[in-house]
C-alpha positions in Angstrom: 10.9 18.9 -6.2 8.6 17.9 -9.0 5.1 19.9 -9.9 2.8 17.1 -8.7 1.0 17.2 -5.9 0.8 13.5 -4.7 -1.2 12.5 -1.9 -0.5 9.3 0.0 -3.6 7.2 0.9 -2.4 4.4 4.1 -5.1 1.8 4.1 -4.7 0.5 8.0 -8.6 -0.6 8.6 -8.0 -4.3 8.0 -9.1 -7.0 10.4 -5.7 -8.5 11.1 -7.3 -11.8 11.7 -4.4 -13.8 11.0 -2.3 -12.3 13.6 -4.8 -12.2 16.4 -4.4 -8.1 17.1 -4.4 -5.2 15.3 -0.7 -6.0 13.6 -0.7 -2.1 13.0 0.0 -1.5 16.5 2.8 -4.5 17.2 5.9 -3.4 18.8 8.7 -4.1 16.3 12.1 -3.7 18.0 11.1 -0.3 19.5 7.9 1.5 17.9 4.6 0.7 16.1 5.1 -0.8 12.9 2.9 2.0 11.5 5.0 4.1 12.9 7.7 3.1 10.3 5.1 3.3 7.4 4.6 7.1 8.3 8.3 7.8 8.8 9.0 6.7 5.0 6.1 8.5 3.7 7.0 11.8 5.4 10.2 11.3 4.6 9.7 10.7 0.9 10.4 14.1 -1.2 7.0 13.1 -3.6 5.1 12.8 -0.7 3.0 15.9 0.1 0.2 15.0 2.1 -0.9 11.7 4.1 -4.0 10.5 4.9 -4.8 7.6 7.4 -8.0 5.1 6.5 -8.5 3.5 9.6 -11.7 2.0 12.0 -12.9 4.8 14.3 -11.9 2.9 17.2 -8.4 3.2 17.2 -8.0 7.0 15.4 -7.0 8.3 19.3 -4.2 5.8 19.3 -2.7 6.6 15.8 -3.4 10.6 16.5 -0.8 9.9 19.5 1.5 7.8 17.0 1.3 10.3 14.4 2.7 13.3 16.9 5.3 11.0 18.8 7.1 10.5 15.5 6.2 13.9 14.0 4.5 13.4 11.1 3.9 16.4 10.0 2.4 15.6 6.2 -0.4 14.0 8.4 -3.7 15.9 6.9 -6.4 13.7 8.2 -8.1 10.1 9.0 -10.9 8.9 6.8 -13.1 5.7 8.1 -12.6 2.8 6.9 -15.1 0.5 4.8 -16.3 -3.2 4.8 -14.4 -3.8 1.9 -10.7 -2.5 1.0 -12.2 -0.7 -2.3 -14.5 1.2 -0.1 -11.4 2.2 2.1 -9.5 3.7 -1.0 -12.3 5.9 -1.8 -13.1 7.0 1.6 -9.4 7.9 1.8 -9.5 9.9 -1.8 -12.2 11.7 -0.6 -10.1 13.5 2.1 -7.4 14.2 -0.4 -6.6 18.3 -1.0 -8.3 19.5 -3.9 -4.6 20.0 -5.9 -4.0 16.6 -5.6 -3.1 14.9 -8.9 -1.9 11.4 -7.4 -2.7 8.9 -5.5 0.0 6.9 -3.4 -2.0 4.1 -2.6 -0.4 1.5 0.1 -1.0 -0.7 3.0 0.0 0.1 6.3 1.4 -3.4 6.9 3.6 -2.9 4.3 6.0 -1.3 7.5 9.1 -2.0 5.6 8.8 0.0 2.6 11.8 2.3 2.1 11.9 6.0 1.1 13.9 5.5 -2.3 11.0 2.7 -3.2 8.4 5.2 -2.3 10.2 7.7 -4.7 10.6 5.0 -7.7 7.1 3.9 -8.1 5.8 8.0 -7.9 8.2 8.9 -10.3 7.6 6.1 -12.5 3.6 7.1 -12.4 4.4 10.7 -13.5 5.2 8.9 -16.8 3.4 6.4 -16.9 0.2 7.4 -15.1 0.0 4.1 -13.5 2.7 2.5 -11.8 3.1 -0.2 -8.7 5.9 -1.6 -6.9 6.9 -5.1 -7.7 9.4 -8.0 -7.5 9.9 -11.5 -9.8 8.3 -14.2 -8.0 10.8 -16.7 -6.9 9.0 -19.6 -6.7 7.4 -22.4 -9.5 3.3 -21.3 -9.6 0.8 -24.1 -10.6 -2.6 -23.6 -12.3 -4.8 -26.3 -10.0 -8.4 -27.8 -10.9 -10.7 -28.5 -8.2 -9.5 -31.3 -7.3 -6.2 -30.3 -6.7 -4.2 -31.8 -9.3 -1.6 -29.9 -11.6 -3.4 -28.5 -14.9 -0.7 -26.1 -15.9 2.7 -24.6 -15.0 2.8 -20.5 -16.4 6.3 -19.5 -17.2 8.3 -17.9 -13.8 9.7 -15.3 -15.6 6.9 -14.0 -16.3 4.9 -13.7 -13.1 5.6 -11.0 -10.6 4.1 -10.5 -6.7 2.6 -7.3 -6.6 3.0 -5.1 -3.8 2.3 -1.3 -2.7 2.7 1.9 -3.2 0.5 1.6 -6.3 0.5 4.9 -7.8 -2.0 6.7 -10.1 -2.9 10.0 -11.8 -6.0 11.2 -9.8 -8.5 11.1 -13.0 -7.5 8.1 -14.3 -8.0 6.2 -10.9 -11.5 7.9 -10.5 -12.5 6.5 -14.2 -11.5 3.3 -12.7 -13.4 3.6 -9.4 -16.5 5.3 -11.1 -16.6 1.8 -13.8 -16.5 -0.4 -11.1 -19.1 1.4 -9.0 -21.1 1.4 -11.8 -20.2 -2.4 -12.7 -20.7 -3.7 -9.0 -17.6 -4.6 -9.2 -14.9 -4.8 -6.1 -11.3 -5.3 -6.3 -9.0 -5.9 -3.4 -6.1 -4.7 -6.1 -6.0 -1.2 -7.1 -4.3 -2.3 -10.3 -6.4 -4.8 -11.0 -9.2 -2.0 -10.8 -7.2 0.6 -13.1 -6.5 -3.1 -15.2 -10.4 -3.3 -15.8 -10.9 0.1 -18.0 -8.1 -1.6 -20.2 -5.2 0.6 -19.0 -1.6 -0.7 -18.6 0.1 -0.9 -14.9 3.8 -0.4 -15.3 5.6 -2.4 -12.7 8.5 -0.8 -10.6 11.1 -3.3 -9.3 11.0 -3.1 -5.8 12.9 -5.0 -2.9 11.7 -8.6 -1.4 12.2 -7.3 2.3 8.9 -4.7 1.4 7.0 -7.3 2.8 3.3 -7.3 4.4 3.1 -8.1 8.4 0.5 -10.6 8.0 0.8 -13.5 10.7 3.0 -14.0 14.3 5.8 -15.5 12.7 6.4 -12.5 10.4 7.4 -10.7 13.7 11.0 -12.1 13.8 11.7 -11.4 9.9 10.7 -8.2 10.0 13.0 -7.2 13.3 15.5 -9.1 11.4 15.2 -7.1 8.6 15.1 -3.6 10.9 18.6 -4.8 12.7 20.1 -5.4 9.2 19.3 -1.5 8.4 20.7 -0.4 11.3 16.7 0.7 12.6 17.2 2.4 16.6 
């Protein structure tokens, strides 16, 4: 056990436009794919508390969710914003007073193992900021407006960015409070930490923690659950 107290904010109060219904909710082989998303994070040893940002509407349905599978690290919902920014710090704001971490990761992100969770909180006791991460695989181009080719950035150095994305609680509230104070709004937590000019230090992650995000994601995903063996 370490002597942080790390609190895991799940942002689930997105629109899922793309895939028609709440995608929180979809049945993947045999439960909701939040479901897995809790399961990991109660699971995780680092883990000491979890809070749910979600749209009022659907906190009945996740409060049955959250006792079918027995998540007991459950502490509380917090509502959800217009933007995802304002969803992060309604979710902070529920966190226990002893909390000196933030966990910060999408609920789509229904793949995300225990071990990963583990790596990228680690990492962020040393680092104080820390995400999960993976090389991207394919060729990038910079476009202009008209869509023609104006430059090709080196591969090796671009990385997709995914969650958790970890950081010590009074660094991330310097970030949030310049920001507020900027009018600024990020859709990236690092990105946000990125803007008071300290470094992220990326974790190398798995490309199966992937984000449910349209229909055809459905079969990859249960694909992905077989392969591990998921009942």
């Amino acid at each position: 056990m370490n002597d942080h107290f790390v609190s895991a904010i799940i942002v689930a109060a997105g629109n899922s436009t793309r895939m028609g219904k709440d995608k929180i909710f979809l049945n993947l082989i045999n439960k909701p794919a939040i479901a897995y998303t809790l399961k990991s994070f109660q699971d995780s040893n680092v883990i000491n508390e979890i809070i749910v940002v979600c749209k009022d509407g659907v906190k009945n349905k996740l409060k049955n969710i959250i006792t079918q599978y027995n998540i007991s690290k459950f502490k509380c919902f917090a509502t959800g914003g217009i933007v995802r920014q304002e969803s992060v710090f309604s979710g902070i704001k529920q966190c226990s007073e002893q909390t000196s971490y933030y966990a910060i990761h999408d609920a789509a992100r229904c793949l995300v193992t225990i071990d990963e969770i583990n790596d990228v909180v680690t990492d962020a006791f040393n680092n104080k900021a820390s995400s999960l991460g993976v090389p991207c695989k394919d060729t990038l181009k910079f476009l202009t407006s008209s869509n023609f080719v104006k430059d090709t950035p080196d591969r090796n150095l671009l990385w997709s960015i995914q969650t958790p994305q970890v950081f010590e609680k009074n660094l991330y509230l310097k970030a949030l409070r310049s920001a507020t104070e900027n009018k600024k709004n990020y859709t990236d937590d690092c990105q946000l930490v990125e803007n008071i000019s300290v470094p992220v230090h990326i974790v190398k992650g798995n490309y199966s923690n992937l984000k449910l995000t349209t229909p055809e994601d459905i079969i990859i995903f249960e694909s992905i659950l077989n392969k591990r063996g998921t009942k």
